[in-house]
N, C-alpha and C positions, 0 to 999 in steps of 0.2 A: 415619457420617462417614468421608470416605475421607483418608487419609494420603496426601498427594503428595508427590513427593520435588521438592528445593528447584531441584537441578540443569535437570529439566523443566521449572519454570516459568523460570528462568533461560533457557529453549532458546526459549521463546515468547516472550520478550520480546526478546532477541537479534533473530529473528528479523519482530516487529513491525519494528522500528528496521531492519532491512534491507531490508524489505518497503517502507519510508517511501523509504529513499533511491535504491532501484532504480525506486520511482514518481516519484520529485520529478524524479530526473534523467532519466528519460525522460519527461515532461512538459515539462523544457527542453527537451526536443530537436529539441524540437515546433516550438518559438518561433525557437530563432536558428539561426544564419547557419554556415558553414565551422569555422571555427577554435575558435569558439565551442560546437559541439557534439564536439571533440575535448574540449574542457577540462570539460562536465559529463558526458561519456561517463566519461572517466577518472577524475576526481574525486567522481562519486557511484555509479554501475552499477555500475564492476566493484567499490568497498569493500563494495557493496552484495550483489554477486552472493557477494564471497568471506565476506562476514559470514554469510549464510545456509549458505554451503559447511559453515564449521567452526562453528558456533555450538554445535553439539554440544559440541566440545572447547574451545572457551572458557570454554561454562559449567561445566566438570570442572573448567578452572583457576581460573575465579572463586570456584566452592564446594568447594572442595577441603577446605579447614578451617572448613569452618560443618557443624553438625548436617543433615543430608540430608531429614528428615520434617520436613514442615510439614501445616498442618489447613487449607484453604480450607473447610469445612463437606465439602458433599457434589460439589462440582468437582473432576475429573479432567481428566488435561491436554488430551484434546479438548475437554472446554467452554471452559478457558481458549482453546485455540484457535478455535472458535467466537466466545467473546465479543470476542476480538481480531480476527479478520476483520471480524464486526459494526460495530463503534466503529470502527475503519478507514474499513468505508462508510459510516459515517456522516457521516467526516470530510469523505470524499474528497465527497458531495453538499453537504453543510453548504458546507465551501471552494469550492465554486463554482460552485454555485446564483445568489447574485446577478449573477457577471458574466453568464451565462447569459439570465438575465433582461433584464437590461437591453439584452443585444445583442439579443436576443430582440424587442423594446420598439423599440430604436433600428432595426433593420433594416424591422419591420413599418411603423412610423412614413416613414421615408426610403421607402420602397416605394411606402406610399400616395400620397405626396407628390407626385411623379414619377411621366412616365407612361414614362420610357424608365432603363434599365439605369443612368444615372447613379449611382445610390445605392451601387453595387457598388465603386465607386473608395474610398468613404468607409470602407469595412467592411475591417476588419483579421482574413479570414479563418483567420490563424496562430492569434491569438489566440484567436478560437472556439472552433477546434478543440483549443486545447491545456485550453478548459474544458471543452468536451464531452467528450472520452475520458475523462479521470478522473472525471466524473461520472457516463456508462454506465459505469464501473469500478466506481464504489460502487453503483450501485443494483446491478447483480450483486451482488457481495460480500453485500450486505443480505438478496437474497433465496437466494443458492447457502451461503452462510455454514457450514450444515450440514453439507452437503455435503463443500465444499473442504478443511472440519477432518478428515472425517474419511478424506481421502485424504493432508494433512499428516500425519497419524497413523502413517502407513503408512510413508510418508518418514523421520518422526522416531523410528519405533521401529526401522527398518533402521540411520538414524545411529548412533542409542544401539548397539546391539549390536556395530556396525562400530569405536566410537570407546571401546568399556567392555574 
């Protein structure tokens, strides 16, 4: 059984949640227009970019007064890391797989239908593509999962040291 301290998993989950917002809002950024990608640029990336900045030292303040050892069994913070990339990509395919599908569906369908390019006026290519990315995003994440943890590892124990 391994002991992990409460702080590092506070850093992974911090960390999830900034992972979430630096993806959402650039997945909007995808979809609109001018002014529009001022306002989710600002409003989700960079709270996103600076939550993973300092996440280290938030979770110092958040656990400051709780007991530091906790028992996940035999999990150390790169599997939590691992299992959070994972369920990530799971989400990120899960959430948008059906629009996928159906554009998938409706473009094949309008294709056949037609013998000339018209079908192309009807297809809201923003949209596609703002499902496609984040879904090559998670099938990555599913299968590099390993991987990625354990080069956040490297990151999160530079933090730790930098921020202890």
């Amino acid at each position: 059984m391994v002991n992990m301290n409460l702080k590092s998993l506070v850093v992974v989950i911090l960390r999830l949640y900034a992972l979430y917002l630096i993806f959402f809002g650039l997945r909007n950024l995808i979809v609109t227009d001018s002014i529009m990608m001022l306002i989710w640029f600002s409003s989700l990336v960079v709270p996103g970019m600076l939550l993973w900045l300092f996440a280290t030292l938030l979770a110092k303040l958040i656990t400051r007064k709780l007991p530091q050892d906790i028992s996940l069994g035999s999990l150390d913070t790169a599997d939590c890391y691992t299992v959070t990339l994972l369920m990530f990509g799971l989400y990120c395919v899960t959430a948008n797989l059906s629009n996928l599908l159906y554009w998938g569906y409706y473009i094949f369908k309008m294709a056949a239908s037609v013998s000339n390019d018209s079908w192309k006026s009807g297809t809201n290519f923003r949209y596609i593509l703002s499902n496609l990315v984040p879904f090559i995003f998670g099938i990555m994440l599913i299968f590099n999962a390993k991987a990625w943890s354990s080069k956040l590892m490297k990151f999160h124990n530079r933090s730790e040291l930098v921020n202890d």
